[in-house]
Steps between C-alpha positions, in 0.01 A plus 500: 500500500594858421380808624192362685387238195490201610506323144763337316246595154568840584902460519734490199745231546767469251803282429770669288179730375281230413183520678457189710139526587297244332211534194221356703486719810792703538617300791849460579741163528839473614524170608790316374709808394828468693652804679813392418524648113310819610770817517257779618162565564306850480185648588332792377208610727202674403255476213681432133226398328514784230801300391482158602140390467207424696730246774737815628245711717737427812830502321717279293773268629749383297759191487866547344637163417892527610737381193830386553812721444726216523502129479272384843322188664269497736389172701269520818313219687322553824260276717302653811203327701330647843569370819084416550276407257269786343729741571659584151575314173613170568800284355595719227740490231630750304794530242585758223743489274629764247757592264655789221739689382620798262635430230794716284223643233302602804251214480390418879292200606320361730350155577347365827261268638316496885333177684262564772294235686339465889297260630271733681456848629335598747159340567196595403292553771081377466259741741151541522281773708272172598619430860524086443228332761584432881569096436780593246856536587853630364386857344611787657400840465672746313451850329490548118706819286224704639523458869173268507424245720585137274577154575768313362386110441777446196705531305549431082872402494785596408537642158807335253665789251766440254626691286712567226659788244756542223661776330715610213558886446753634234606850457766648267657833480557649139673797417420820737234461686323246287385156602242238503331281695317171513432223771225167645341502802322204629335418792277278651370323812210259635344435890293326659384391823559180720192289697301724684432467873255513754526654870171393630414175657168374587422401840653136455800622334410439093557772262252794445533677180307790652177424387577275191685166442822470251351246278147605448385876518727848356779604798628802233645671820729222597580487088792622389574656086771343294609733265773592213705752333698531171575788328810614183617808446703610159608808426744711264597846561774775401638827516598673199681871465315713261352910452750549763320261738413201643268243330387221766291221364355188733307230319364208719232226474415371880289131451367345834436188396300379726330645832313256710329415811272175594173557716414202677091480510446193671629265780844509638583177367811531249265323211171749497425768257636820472489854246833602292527833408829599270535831354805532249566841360720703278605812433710692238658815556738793332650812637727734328559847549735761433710749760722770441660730742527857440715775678262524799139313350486149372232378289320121458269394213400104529221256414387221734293200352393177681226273465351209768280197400374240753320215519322373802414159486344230797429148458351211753717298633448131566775504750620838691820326526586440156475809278465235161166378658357775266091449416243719374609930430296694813585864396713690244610871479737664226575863443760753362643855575722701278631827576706720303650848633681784390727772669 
């Protein structure tokens, strides 16, 4: 959130100027970028919308991939768990790896990869404002975000991530202050949740699902929402010298493959039904514009084009568990945006 809007739709978020902020809803997703081949970061506060669209009514922040100056290797692995369970992402693994140089004709490149997987984070936590009857045991009470009275009789279990991301970025200096640019971004990640449990006993000890039974009625609050996350980005870029200028052109095409979740809509048993939803979306985009820099004024003239399609898709699910379980289309959405400016 900047200045007081608390919406990532309403943030610019760039990566070496290309607008990270997906076709579908303008949401943002870093997940799976690695720190590691990031030189600087910078934010710009305060509406820039006249010049960066619709998504920069708090500000822009922007990403600066780091390029090697020399020949360099990176390697990092690191493992953490909590000391008690629920307490933060557990048993995780993580390892980047990354590599470049600069070569004699000014060529410099860069190539990396990142792993990323944990077999939970912290638990997810099942309330309900229904204080569970006098014969049943093991809840406890508790206070929701809010500060209300709730009791806690479960929990979903713990939620498995993994990740993963590659890179290449190349960038060559020409004569003067000439160059060009081009590099692939890819990342992607899935989750999902482990066997839910229940806090609450009955009076001789069994089970109680608060109100419902595993294996026969809907528990969607003990339920938890496997999901996915893939997503390219390609672009070319340059700077050229000319009318006593600068000329800086960025070309990109960003392609999230796919963009998924699973809705379980029936028991907790691993083989019920469930509800896909996957929205893949695309988006192409140029910017180039002009600068020069007088004795004490400067002047800009540029063009900014981009344009988002989306399709929203769900399907029924034979088995909430298995994504390929796909049956009968339940709902589809598509749309488009272009927008073309001048300055």
């Amino acid at each position: 959130a900047l200045r007081g809007i608390p919406d990532e739709r309403r943030m610019l978020v760039t990566v070496d100027g290309i607008p990270v902020n997906d076709g579908y809803a303008g949401s943002v997703n870093l997940s799976g970028m690695p720190t590691d081949m990031l030189g600087q970061a910078e934010a710009m506060i305060g509406p820039m919308s006249s010049l960066y669209g619709g998504t920069a009514m708090s500000g822009v922040v922007n990403f600066t991939t780091m390029m090697p100056k020399a020949p360099m290797f990176n390697a990092s692995f690191g493992y953490g768990a909590p000391f008690s369970q629920g307490k933060a992402p557990e048993n995780t693994r993580k390892l980047s790896l990354s590599g470049g140089t600069l070569f004699s004709n000014g060529l410099s490149v860069l190539i990396g990869g990142n792993w990323m997987a944990t077999e939970g984070y912290r638990n997810e936590d099942v309330t309900t404002t229904t204080k569970p009857g006098a014969t049943l045991s093991g809840w406890s009470q508790t206070n929701n975000n809010k500060g209300a009275t709730a009791y806690l009789v479960g929990r979903k279990g713990q939620t498995d991530w993994e990740e993963n991301g590659q890179y290449i970025k190349l960038e060559q200096r020409l004569e003067g202050r000439n160059k060009w640019r081009a590099g692939w971004q890819r990342q992607a990640y899935e989750y999902g949740n482990s066997a839910p449990e229940s806090y609450v006993r009955n009076a001789n000890g069994t089970v109680n699902w608060n109100s419902c039974t595993p294996t026969s009625s809907p528990c969607s609050a003990f339920l938890g929402n496997p999901g996915g996350y893939e997503r390219n980005i390609y672009s070319l870029g340059g700077e050229i010298e000319t009318l006593g200028g600068m000329l800086k052109i960025t070309t990109a095409l960003i392609d999230v493959s796919t963009n998924y979740f699973v809705t379980p809509i029936a028991p907790i048993s691993n083989g019920s039904n469930g509800r896909i939803s996957d929205s893949p979306a695309r988006s192409h985009l140029v910017d180039a514009y002009w600068s020069r820099q007088f004795t004490s004024h400067g002047i800009t003239l540029g063009s900014s084009w981009r344009h988002d399609q989306a399709n929203n898709t769900e399907y029924s699910l034979g088995n909430w568990h298995d994504t390929t379980s796909r049956a009968s289309l339940y709902a589809k959405v598509k749309g488009e945006a272009e927008s073309l400016g001048l300055y």
